[in-house]
C-alpha positions as protocol buffer text, in pm:
chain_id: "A"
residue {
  index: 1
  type: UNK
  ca { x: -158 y: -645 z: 556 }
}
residue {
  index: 2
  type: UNK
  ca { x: 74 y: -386 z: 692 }
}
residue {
  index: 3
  type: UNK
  ca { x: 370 y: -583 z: 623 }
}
residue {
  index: 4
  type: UNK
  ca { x: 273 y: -690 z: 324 }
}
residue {
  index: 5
  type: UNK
  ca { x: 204 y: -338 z: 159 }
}
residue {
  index: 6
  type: UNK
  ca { x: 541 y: -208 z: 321 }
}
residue {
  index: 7
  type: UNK
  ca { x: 728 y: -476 z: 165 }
}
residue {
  index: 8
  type: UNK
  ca { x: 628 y: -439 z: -184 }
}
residue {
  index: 9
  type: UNK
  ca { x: 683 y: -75 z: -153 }
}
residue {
  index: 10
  type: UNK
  ca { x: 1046 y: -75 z: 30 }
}
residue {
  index: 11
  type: UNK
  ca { x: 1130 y: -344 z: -244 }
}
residue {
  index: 12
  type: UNK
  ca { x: 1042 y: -87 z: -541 }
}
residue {
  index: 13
  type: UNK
  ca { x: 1182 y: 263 z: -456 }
}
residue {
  index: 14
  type: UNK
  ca { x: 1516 y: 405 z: -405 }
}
residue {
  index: 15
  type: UNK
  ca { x: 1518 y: 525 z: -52 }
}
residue {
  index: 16
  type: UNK
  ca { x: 1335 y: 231 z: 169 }
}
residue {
  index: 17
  type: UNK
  ca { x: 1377 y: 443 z: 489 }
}
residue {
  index: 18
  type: UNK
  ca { x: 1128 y: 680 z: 363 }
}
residue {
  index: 19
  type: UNK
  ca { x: 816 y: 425 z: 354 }
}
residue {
  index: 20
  type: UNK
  ca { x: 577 y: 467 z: 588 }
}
residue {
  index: 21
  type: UNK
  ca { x: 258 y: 290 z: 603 }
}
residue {
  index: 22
  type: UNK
  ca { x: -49 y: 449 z: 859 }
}
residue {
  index: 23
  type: UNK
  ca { x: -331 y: 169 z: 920 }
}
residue {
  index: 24
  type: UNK
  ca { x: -684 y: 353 z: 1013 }
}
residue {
  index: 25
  type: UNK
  ca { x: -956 y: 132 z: 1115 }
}
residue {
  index: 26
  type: UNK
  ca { x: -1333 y: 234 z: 1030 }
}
residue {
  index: 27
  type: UNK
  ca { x: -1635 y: 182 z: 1255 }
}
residue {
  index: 28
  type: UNK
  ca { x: -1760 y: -16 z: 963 }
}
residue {
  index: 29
  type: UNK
  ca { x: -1429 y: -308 z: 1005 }
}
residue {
  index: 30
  type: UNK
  ca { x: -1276 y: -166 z: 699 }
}
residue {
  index: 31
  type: UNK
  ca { x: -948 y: -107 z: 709 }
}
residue {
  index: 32
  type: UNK
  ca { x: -768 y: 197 z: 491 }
}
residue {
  index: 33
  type: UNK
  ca { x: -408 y: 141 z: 460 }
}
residue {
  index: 34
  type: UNK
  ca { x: -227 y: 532 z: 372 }
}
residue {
  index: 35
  type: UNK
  ca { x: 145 y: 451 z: 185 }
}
residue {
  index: 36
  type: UNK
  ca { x: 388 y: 746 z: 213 }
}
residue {
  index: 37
  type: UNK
  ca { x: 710 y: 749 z: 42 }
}
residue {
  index: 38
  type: UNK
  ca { x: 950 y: 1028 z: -81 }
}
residue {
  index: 39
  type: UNK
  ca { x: 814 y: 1278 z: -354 }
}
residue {
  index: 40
  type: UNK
  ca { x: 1115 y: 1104 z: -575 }
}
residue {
  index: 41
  type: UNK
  ca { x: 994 y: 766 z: -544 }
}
residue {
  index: 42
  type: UNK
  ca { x: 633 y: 864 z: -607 }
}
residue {
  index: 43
  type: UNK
  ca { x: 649 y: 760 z: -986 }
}
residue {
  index: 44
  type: UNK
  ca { x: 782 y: 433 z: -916 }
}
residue {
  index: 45
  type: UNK
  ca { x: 511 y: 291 z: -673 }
}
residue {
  index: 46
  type: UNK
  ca { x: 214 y: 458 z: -850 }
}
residue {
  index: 47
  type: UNK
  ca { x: 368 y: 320 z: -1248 }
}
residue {
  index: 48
  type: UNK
  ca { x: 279 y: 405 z: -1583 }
}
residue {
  index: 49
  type: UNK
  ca { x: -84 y: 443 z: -1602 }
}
residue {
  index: 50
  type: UNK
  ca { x: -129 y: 339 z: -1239 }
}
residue {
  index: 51
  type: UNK
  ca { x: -2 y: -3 z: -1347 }
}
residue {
  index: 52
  type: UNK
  ca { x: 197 y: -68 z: -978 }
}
residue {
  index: 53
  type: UNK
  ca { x: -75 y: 103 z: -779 }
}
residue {
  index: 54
  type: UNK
  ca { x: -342 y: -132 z: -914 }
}
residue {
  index: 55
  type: UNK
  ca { x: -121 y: -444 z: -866 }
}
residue {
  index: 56
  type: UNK
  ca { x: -3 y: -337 z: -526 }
}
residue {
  index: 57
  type: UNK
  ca { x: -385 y: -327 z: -424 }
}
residue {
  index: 58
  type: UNK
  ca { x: -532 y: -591 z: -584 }
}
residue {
  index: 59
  type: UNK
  ca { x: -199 y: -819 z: -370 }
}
residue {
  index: 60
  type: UNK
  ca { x: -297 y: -636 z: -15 }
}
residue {
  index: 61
  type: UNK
  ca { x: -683 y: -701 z: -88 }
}
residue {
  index: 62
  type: UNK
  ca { x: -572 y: -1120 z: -140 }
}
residue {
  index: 63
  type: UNK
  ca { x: -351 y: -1083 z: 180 }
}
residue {
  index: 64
  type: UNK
  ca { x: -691 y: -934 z: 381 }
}
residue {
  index: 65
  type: UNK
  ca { x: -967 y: -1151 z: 194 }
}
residue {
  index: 66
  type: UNK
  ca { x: -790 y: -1456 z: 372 }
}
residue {
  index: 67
  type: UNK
  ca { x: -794 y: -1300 z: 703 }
}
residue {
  index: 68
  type: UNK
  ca { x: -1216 y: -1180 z: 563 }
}
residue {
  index: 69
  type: UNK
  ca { x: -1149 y: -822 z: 603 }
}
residue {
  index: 70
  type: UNK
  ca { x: -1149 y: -534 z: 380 }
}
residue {
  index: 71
  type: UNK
  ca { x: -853 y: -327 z: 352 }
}
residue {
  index: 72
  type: UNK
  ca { x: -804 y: 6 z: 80 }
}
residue {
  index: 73
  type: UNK
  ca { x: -463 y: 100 z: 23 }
}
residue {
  index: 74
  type: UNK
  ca { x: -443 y: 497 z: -36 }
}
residue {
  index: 75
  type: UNK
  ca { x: -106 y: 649 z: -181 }
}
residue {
  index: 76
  type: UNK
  ca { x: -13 y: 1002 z: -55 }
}
C-alpha cells in the first residue's frame, strides 16, 4: 500500500522528490500510512473540498482490503 499511496501522490504534485510516505503499524494490525509532501504541493493532494484526499484513501483502502488489512492514510 506504500507504493501505491506514493505513486498517486508523486504523480499529482510539482516536486515528486519531496513525497515521503512513513508506514506505522498498530498493535491492533492496522496500519496508518502518514503522506508528507512540500507545503506548495499541499493544495494539490488534499483538492477542493478534500475531493483528492478522499479518492486517494478510498484507492489505498481497495489496495489493503485485498491483502485483508486495514490501512488509514493521514496527510501532514
Amino acid at each position: 500500500m506504500k507504493e501505491v499511496l506514493e505513486t498517486i501522490a508523486r504523480a499529482l504534485v510539482d516536486t515528486p522528490d519531496e513525497v515521503n510516505v512513513t508506514e506505522i503499524e498498530h498493535e491492533d494490525g492496522t496500519i496508518t500510512l502518514e503522506l508528507r509532501v512540500a507545503s506548495g504541493d499541499m493544495g494539490k493532494v488534499i483538492g477542493k473540498q478534500g475531493r483528492i484526499a478522499k479518492a486517494i484513501r478510498t484507492v489505498v483502502k481497495a489496495a489493503a482490503s485485498n491483502e485483508n488489512k486495514k490501512v488509514s492514510v493521514d496527510i501532514v
